[in-house]
C-alpha positions in Angstrom: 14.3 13.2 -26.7 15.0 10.8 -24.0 18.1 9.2 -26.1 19.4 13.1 -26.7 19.2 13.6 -22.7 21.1 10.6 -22.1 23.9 11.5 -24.3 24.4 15.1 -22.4 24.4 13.6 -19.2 27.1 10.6 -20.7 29.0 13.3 -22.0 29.3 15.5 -18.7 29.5 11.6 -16.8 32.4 12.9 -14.3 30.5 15.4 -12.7 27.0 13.7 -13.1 28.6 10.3 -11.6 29.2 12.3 -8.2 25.5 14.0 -8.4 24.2 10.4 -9.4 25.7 9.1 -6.6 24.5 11.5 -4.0 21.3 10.7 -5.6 21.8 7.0 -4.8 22.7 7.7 -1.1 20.1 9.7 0.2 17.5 7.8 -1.6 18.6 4.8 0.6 18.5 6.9 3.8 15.6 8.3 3.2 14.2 4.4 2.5 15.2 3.3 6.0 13.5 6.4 7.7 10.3 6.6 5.6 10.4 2.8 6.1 10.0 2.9 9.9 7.3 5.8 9.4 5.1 4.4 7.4 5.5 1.1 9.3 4.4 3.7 12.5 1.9 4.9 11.0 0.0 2.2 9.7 0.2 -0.1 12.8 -0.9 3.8 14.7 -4.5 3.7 12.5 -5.2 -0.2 13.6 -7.5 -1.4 16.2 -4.9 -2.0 19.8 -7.9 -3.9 21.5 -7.7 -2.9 25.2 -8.7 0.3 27.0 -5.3 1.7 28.9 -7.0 4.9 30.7 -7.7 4.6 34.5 -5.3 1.3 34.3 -2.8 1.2 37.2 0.2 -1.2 37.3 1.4 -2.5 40.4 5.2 -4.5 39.7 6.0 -6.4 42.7 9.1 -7.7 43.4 9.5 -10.6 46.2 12.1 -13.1 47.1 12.6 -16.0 43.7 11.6 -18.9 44.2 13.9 -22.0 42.7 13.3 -22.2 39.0 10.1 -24.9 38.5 9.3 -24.8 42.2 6.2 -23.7 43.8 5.3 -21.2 46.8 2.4 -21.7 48.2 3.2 -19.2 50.9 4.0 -16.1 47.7 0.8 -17.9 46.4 -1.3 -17.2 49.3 -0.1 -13.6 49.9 -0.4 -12.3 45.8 -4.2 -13.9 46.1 -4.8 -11.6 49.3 -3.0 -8.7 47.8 -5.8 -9.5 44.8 -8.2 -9.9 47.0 -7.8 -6.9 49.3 -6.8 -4.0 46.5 -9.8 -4.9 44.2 -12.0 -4.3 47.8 -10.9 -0.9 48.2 -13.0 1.6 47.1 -11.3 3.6 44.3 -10.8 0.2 42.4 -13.6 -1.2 40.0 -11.7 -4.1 38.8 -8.2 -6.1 39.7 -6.0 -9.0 38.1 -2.7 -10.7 38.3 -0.5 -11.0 35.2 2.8 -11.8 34.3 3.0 -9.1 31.7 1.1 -6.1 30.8 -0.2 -3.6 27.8 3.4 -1.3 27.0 5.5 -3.8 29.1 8.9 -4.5 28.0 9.4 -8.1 28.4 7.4 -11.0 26.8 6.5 -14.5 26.6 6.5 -15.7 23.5 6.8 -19.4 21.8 5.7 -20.9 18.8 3.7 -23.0 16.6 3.5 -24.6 12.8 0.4 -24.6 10.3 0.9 -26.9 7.5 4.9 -27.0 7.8 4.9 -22.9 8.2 5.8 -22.0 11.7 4.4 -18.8 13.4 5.2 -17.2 16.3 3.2 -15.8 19.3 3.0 -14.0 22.4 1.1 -14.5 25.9 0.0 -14.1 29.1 -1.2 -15.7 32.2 -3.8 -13.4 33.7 -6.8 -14.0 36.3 -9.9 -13.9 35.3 -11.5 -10.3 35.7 -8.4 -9.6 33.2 -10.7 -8.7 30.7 -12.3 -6.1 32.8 -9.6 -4.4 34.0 -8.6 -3.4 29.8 -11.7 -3.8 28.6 -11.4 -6.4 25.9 -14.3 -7.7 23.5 -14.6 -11.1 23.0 -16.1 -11.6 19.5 -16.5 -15.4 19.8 -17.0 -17.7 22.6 -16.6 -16.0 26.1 -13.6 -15.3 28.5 -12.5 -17.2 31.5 -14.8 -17.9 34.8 -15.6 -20.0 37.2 -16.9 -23.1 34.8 -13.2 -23.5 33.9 -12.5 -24.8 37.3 -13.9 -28.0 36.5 -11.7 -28.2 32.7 -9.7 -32.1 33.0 -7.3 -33.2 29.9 -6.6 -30.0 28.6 -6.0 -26.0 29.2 -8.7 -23.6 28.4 -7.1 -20.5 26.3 -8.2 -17.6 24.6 -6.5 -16.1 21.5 -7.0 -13.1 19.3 -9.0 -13.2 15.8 -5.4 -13.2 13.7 -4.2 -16.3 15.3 -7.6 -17.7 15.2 -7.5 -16.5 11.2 -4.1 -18.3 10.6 -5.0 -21.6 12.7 -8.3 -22.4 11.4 -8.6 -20.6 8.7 -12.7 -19.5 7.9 -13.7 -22.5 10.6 -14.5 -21.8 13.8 -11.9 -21.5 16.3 -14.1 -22.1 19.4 -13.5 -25.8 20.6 -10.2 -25.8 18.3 -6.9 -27.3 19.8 -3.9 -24.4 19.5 -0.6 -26.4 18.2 2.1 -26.5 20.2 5.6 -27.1 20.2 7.4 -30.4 21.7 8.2 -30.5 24.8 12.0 -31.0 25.8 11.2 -33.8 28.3 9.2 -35.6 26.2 6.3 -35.5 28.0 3.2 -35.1 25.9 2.1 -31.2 26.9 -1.4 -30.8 27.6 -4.0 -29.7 25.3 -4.9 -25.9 24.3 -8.3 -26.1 23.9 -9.4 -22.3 22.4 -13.0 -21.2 24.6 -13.0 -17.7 23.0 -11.7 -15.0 20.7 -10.8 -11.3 21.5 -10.7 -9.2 18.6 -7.2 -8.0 18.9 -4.7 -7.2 21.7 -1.5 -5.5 20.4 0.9 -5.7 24.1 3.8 -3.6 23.2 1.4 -0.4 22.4 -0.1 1.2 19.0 3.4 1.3 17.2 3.9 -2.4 17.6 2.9 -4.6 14.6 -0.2 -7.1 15.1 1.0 -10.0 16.9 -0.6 -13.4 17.3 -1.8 -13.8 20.9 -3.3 -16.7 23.7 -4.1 -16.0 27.2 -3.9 -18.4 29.6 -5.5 -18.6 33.0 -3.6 -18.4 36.1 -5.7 -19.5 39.6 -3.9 -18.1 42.7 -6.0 -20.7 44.5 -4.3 -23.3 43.3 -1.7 -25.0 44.9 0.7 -25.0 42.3 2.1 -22.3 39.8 4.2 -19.4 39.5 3.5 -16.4 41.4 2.3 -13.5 39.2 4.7 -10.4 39.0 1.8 -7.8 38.6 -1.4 -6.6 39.5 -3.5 -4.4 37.2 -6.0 -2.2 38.4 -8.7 -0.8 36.6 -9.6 2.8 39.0 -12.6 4.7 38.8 -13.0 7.6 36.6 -11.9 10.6 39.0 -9.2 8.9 40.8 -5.9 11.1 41.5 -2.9 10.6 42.2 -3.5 10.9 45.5 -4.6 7.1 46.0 -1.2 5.9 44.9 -0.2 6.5 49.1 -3.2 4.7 50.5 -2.8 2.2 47.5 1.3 1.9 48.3 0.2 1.5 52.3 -2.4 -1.5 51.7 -0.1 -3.4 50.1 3.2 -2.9 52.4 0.4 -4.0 55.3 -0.2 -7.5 53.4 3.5 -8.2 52.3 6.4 -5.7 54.0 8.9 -8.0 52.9 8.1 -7.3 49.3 8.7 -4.3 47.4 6.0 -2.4 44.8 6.4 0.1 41.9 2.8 1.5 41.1 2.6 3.4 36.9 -0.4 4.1 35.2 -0.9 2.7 31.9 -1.0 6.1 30.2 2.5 6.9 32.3 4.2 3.9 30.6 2.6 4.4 27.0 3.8 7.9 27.1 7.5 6.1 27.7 7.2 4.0 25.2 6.2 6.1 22.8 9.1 8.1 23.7 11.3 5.1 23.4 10.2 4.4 19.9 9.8 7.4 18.2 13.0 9.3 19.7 15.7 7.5 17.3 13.4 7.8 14.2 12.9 11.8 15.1 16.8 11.7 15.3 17.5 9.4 12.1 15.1 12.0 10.6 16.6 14.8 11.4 19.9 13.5 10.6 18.3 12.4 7.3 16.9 16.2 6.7 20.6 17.7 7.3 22.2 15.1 4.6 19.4 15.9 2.2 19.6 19.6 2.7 23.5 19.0 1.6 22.6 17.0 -1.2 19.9 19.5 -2.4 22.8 22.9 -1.9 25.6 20.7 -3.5 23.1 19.5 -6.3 21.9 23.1 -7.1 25.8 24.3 -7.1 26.5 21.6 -9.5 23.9 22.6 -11.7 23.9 26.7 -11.6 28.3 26.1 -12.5 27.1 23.4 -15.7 24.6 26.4 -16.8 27.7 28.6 -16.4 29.8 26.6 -18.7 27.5 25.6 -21.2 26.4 29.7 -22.0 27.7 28.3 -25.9 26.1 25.7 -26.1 22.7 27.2 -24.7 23.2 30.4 -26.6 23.6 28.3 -30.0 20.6 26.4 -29.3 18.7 29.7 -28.8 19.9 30.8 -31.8 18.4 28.2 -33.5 14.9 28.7 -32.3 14.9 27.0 -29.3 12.3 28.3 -26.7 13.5 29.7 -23.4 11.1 26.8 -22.2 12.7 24.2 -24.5 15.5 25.3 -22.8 14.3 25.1 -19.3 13.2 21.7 -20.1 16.2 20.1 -21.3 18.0 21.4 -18.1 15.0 19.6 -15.7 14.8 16.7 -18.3 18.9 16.4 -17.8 18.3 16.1 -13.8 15.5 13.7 -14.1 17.2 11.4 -16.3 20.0 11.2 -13.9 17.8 10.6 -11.0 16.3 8.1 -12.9 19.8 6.3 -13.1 20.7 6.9 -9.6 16.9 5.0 -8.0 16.9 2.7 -10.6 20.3 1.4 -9.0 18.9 2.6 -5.6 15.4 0.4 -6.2 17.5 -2.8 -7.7 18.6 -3.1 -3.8 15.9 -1.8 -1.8 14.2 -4.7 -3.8 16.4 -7.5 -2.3 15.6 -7.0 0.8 12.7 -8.3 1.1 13.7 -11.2 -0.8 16.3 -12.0 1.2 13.5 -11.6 4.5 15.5 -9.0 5.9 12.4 -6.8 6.4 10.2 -9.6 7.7 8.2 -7.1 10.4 7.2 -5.3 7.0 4.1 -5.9 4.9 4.5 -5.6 1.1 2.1 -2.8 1.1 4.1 -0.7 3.8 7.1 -1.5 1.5 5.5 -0.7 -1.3 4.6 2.5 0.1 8.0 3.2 1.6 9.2 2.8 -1.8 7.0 5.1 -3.3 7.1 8.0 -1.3 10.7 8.1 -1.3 11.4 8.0 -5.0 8.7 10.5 -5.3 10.6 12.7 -2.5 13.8 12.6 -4.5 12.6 13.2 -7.8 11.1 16.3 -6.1 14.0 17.3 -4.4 16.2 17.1 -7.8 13.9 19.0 -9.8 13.5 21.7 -7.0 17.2 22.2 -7.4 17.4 21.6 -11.5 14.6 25.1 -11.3 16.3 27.6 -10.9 19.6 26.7 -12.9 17.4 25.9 -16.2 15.7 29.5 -15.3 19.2 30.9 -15.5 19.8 29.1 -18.7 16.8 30.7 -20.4 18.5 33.9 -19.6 21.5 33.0 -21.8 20.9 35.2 -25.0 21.6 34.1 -28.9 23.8 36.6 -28.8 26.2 35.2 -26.3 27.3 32.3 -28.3 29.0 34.5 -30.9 31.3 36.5 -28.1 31.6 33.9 -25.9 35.1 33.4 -24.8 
């Protein structure tokens, strides 16, 4: 049967070439979009590690400093904005950082396991960090006061994938992160890992899991970078009436500095906005080129019925079944679909061979791939239906006066 459907669509190969290749098309647009949906949604259904309600950013902007210098005086003054905010009564918890949860920027670097080099992200944060997003340490503890006293190497704490791809089923607690060479020369000083968080995903619940190390950032020492941000954990009830009070405090410590005050939930509303905006278009796009396809496809088909009355009607003649019939007109459009994704699948299937899908797992691939052959076959037998329901109309009769 198969061999017989092959040889009706060769013989027709003109106008089944351009259907085929229509076919072909769409099934790699529709790849790329149910690519980036299913990437979505199964980064959406994983754990993103902190708590974002009642979390207020403060970005503050003051004069730079030169590039590997020090200002004690900026120093001094983000240590009493710290100091003062997380005293006011609206405020349960307050922290410095450099970045924050649904932040645009990052600080990343990198590090190699057995010749294999990974990348990660971080942040520099003070130490009621953890309180302000609520993060669970599954191993070891967070930062405090004991740390003062660490000599000959940085404490650090890192999420459970890094800890996973470092030290494989060991324990990670005590461990020395790798790091990269320095440019100087200079031998960098040791990572030492004093605890594990369970996961902390920065750029929001659409953002694939990342490896991750905090640092710890002391505003009373004398030397470091001044932090950029302050996150404030508020207590449940707080308006948006506090931001003026808030806003005032803070132009009273530093009125040469300038502040930008967003809750957490204000900036993952943007970035969700940001990320899902050009897939809704791409989709939408997608929908119009497939709704093309699917009225050019049926066209195609319902004009072949047309022309073929003879050949139908003979066939009827004899003995064929108007559902024989039906068949052969859906088994026609499924063998060329057939051609057109095998094609389609042969390059889809280089791509990640060729690592230019890296941010995808083979499982969200493998999905991807899936659901979109699936979609097409669907959409060319929808429009194969009702042609072959024409074509069981065609009587016996009307291969003997055909003209």
């Amino acid at each position: 049967m198969t061999r017989h459907l092959l040889k009706l669509v060769w013989n027709r190969k003109r106008t089944n070439l351009l259907l085929m290749a229509e076919i072909f098309f769409s099934f790699l647009v529709l790849f790329a979009i149910v690519t980036v949906g299913v990437f979505y949604a199964d980064n959406f259904r994983r754990p993103l590690g902190y708590a974002y309600e009642n979390v207020w950013r403060v970005a503050i902007e003051m004069p730079q400093a030169r590039p590997g210098e020090t200002d004690p005086a900026a120093l001094s003054r983000a240590r009493q904005l710290l100091v003062e905010v997380g005293q006011m009564p609206e405020v349960a918890a307050a922290s410095a950082a450099f970045t924050s949860p649904y932040d645009d920027g990052e600080w990343t670097s990198e590090y190699k396991v057995d010749g294999h080099a990974y990348d990660y992200m971080m942040d520099e944060v003070t130490d009621r960090f953890r309180d302000v997003l609520g993060l669970q340490v599954v191993r070891g503890r967070w930062f405090s006061a004991e740390d003062d006293a660490a000599a000959g190497f940085e404490p650090v704490v890192i999420n459970a994938r890094m800890a996973r791809e470092i030290f494989g089923e060991g324990e990670a607690v005590g461990g020395i992160v790798p790091q990269e060479k320095s440019t100087d020369g200079e031998p960098r000083t040791e990572k030492r890992v004093i605890g594990v968080i369970g996961d902390f995903r920065q750029h929001g619940e659409f953002s694939a899991p990342t490896d991750y190390v905090f640092l710890r950032h002391r505003l009373e020492k004398a030397k470091g970078n001044t932090p950029r941000l302050l996150l404030l954990r508020v207590r449940v009830g707080t308006t948006a009436g506090f931001e003026e009070p808030l806003m005032a405090r803070l132009r009273a410590i530093a009125p040469d500095w300038s502040f930008k005050i967003e809750s957490l939930e204000e900036l993952r509303a943007s970035n969700h906005r940001q990320r899902l905006a050009p897939v809704l278009a791409a989709g939408v796009i997608a929908g119009f080129l497939l709704l093309m396809v699917a009225l050019g496809l049926t066209g195609v088909l319902w004009q072949t019925v047309t022309q073929r009355t003879r050949e139908i009607g003979l066939r009827r003649a004899k003995g064929a079944t108007a559902k024989r019939i039906h068949r052969q007109i859906l088994g026609e459009v499924a063998v060329m679909t057939s051609l057109a994704l095998a094609l389609g699948v042969a390059i889809v299937i280089q791509f990640p061979l060729l690592d230019l899908l890296g941010f995808v797992s083979t499982g969200v691939f493998a999905a991807s791939l899936v659901l979109s052959a699936a979609a097409i076959y669907l959409l060319a037998l929808a429009c194969g239906y009702y042609p072959g329901l024409l074509a069981t109309r065609v009587q016996p009769a009307a291969a003997l006066h055909y003209d």
